[in-house]
Biopython code that builds the backbone (N, CA, C, O; Angstrom):
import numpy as np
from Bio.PDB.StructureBuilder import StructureBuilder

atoms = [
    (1, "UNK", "N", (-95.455, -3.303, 33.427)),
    (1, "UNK", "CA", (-94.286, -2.563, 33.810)),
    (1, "UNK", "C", (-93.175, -2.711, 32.764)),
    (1, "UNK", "O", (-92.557, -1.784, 32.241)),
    (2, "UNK", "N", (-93.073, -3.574, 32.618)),
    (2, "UNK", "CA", (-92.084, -4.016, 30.881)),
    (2, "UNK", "C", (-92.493, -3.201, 30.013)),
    (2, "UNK", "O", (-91.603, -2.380, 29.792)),
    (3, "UNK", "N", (-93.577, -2.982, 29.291)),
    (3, "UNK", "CA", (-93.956, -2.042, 28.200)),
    (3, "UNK", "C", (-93.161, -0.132, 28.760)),
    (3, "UNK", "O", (-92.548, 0.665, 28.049)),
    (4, "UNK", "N", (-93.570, -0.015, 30.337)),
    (4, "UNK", "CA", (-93.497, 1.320, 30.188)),
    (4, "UNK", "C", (-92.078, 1.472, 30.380)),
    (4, "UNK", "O", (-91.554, 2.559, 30.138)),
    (5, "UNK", "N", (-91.051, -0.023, 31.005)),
    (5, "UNK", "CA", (-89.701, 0.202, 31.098)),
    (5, "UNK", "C", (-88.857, 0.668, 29.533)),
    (5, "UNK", "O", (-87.913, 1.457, 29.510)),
    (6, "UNK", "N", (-89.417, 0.014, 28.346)),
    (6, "UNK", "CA", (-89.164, -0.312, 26.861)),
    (6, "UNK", "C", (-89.410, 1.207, 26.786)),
    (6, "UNK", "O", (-88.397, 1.895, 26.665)),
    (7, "UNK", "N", (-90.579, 1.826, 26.838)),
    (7, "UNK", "CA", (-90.496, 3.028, 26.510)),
    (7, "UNK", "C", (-89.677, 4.172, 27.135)),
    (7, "UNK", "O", (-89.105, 5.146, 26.647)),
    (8, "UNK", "N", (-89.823, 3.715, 28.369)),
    (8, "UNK", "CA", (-88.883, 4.990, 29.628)),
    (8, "UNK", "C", (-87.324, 4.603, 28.296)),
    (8, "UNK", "O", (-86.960, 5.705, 27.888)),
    (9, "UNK", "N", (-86.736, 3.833, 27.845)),
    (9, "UNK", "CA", (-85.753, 3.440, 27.668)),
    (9, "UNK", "C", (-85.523, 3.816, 26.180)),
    (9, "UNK", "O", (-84.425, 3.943, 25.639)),
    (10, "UNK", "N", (-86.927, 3.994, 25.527)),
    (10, "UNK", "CA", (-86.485, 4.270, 24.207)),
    (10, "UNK", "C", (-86.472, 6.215, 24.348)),
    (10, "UNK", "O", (-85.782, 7.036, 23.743)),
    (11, "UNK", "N", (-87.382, 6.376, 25.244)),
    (11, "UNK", "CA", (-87.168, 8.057, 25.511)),
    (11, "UNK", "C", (-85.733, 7.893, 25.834)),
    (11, "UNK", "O", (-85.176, 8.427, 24.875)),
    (12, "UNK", "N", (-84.605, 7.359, 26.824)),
    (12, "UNK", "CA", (-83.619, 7.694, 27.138)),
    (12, "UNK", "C", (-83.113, 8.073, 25.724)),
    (12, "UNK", "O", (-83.162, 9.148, 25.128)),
    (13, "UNK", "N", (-82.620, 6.884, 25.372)),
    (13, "UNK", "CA", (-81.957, 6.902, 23.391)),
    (13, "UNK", "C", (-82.586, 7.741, 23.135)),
    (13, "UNK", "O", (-81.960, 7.870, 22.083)),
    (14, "UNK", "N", (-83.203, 8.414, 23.088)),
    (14, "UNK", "CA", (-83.795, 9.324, 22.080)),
    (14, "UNK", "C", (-83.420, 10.863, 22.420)),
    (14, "UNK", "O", (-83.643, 11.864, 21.739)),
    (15, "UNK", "N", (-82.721, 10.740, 23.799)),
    (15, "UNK", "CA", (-82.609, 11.656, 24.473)),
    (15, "UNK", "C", (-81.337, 11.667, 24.366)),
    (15, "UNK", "O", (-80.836, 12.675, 23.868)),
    (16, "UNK", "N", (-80.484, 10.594, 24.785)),
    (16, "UNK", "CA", (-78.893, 10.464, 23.821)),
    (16, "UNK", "C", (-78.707, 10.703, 22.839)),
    (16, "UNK", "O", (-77.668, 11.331, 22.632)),
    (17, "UNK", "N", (-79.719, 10.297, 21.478)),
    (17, "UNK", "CA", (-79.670, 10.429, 20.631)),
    (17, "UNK", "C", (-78.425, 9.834, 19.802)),
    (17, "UNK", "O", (-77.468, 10.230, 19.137)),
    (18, "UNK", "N", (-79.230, 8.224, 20.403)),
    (18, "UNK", "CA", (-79.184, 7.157, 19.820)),
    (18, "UNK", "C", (-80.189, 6.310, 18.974)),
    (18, "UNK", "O", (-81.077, 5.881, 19.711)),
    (19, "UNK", "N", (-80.305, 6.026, 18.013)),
    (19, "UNK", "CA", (-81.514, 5.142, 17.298)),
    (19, "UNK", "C", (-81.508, 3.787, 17.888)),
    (19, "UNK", "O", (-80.693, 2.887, 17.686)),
    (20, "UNK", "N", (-82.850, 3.790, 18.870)),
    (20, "UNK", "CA", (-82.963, 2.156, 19.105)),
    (20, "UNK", "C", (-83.873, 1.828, 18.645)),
    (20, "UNK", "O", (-84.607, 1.203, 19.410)),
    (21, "UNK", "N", (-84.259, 1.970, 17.564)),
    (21, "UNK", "CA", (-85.722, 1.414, 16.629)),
    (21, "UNK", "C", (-85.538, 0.062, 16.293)),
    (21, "UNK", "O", (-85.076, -0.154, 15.173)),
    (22, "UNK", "N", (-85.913, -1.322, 17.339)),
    (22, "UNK", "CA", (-85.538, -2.222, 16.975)),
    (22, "UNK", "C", (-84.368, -2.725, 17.229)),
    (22, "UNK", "O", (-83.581, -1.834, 17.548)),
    (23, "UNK", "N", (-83.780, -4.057, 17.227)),
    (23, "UNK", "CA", (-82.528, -4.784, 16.898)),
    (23, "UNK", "C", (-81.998, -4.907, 18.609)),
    (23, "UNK", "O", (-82.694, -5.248, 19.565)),
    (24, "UNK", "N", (-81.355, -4.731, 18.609)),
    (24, "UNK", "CA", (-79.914, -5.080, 19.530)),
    (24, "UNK", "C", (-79.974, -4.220, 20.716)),
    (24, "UNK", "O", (-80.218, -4.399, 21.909)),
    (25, "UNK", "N", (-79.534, -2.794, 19.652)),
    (25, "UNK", "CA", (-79.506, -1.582, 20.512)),
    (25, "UNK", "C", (-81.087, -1.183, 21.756)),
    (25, "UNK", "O", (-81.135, -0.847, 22.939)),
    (26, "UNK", "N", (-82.226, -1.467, 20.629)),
    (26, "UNK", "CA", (-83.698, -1.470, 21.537)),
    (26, "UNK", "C", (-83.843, -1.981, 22.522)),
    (26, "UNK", "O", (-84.376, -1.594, 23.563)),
    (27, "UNK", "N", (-83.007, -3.605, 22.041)),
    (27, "UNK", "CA", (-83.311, -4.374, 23.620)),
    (27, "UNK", "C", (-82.405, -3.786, 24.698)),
    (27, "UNK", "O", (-82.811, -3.799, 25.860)),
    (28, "UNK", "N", (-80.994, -3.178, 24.354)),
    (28, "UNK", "CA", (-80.469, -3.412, 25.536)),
    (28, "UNK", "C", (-81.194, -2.240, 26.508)),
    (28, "UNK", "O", (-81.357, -2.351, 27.723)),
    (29, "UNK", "N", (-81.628, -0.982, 25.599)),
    (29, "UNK", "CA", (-82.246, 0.453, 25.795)),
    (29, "UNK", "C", (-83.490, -0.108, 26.841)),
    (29, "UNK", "O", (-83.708, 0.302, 27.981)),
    (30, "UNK", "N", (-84.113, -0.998, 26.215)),
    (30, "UNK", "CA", (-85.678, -1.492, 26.738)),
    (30, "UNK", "C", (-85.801, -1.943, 28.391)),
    (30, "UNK", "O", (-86.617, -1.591, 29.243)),
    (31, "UNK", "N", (-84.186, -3.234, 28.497)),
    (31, "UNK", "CA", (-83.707, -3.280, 29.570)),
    (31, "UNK", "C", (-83.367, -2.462, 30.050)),
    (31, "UNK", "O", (-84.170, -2.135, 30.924)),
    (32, "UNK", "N", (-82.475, -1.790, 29.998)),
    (32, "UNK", "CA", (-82.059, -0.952, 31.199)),
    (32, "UNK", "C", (-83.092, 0.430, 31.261)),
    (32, "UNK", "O", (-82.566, 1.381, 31.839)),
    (33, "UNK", "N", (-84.138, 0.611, 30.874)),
    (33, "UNK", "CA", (-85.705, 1.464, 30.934)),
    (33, "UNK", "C", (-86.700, 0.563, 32.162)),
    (33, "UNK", "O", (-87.305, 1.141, 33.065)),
    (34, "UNK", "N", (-86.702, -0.618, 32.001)),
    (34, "UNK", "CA", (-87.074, -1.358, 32.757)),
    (34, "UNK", "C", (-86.456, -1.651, 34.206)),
    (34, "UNK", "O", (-87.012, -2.143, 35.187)),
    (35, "UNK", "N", (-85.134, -1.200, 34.046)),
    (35, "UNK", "CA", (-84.448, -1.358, 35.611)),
    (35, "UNK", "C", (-84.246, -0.053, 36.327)),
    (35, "UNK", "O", (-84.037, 0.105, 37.530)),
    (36, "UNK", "N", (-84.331, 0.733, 35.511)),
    (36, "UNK", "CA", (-84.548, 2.106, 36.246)),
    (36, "UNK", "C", (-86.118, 1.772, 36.405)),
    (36, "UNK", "O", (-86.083, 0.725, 37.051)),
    (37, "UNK", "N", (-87.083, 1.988, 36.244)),
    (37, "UNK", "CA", (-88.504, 1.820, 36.571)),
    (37, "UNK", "C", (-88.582, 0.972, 37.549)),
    (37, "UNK", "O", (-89.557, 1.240, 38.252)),
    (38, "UNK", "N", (-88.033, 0.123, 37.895)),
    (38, "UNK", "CA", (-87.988, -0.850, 39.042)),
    (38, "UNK", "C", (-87.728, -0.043, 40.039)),
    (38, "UNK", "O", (-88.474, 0.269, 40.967)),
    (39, "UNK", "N", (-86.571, 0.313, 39.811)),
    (39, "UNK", "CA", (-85.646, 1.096, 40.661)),
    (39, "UNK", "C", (-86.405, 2.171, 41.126)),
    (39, "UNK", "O", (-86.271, 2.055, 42.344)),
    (40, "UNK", "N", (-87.027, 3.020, 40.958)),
    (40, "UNK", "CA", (-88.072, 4.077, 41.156)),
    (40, "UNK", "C", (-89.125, 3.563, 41.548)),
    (40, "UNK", "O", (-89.655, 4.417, 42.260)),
    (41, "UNK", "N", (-90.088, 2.196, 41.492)),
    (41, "UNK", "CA", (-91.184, 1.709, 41.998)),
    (41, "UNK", "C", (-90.437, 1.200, 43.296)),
    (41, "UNK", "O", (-90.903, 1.462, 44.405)),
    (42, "UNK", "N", (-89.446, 0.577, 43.169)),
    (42, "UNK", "CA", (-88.918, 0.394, 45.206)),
    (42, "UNK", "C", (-88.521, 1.102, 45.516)),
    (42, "UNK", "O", (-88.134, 0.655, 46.596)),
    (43, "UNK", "N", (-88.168, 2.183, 45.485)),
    (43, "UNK", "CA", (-88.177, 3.563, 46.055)),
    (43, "UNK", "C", (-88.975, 4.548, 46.586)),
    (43, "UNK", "O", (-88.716, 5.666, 47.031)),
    (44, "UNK", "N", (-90.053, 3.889, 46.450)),
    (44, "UNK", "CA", (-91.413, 4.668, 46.129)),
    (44, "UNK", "C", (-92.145, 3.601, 47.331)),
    (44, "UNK", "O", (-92.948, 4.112, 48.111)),
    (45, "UNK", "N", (-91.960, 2.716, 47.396)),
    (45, "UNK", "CA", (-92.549, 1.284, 47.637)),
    (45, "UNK", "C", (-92.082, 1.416, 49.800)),
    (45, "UNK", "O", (-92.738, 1.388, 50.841)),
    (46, "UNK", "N", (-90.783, 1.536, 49.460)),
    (46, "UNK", "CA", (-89.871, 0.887, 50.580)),
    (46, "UNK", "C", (-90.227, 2.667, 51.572)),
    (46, "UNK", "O", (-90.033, 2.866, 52.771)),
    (47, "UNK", "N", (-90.730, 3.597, 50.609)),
    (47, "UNK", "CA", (-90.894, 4.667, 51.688)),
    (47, "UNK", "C", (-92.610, 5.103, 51.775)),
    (47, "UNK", "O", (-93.050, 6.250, 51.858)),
    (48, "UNK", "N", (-93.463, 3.723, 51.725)),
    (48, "UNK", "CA", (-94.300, 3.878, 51.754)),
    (48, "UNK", "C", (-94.539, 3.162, 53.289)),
    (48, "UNK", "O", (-95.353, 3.648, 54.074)),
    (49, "UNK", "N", (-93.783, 2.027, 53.601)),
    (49, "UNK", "CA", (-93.944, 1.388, 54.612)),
    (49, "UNK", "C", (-94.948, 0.060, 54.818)),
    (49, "UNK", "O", (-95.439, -0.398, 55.850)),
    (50, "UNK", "N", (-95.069, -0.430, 53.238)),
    (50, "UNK", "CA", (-95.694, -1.861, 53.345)),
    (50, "UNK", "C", (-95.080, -2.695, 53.447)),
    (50, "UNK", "O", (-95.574, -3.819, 53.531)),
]
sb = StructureBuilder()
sb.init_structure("model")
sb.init_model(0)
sb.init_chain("A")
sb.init_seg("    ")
for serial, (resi, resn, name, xyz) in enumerate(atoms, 1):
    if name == "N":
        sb.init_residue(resn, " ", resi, " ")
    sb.init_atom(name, np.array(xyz, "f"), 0.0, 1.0, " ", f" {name:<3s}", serial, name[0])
structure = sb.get_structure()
């Protein structure tokens, strides 16, 4: 889930059109790709009823 948050996150930047290739900017992009993906798997999760 980390790998596809990093990517959901580098599509965002890329979609801002911001360069997060790496460094600083990638991680923070990577994180917050990863917390939206969360955010959408318990959403998904909590209206499934397990």
């Amino acid at each position: 889930m980390g790998i596809v948050g990093a990517l959901l996150g580098g599509v965002i930047a890329s979609v801002i059109g911001i360069n997060a290739d790496g460094g600083f900017t990638g991680l923070i992009f990577s994180v917050i790709g990863a917390i939206i993906l969360l955010f959408i798997y318990e959403m998904i999760m909590s209206k499934r009823g397990v």
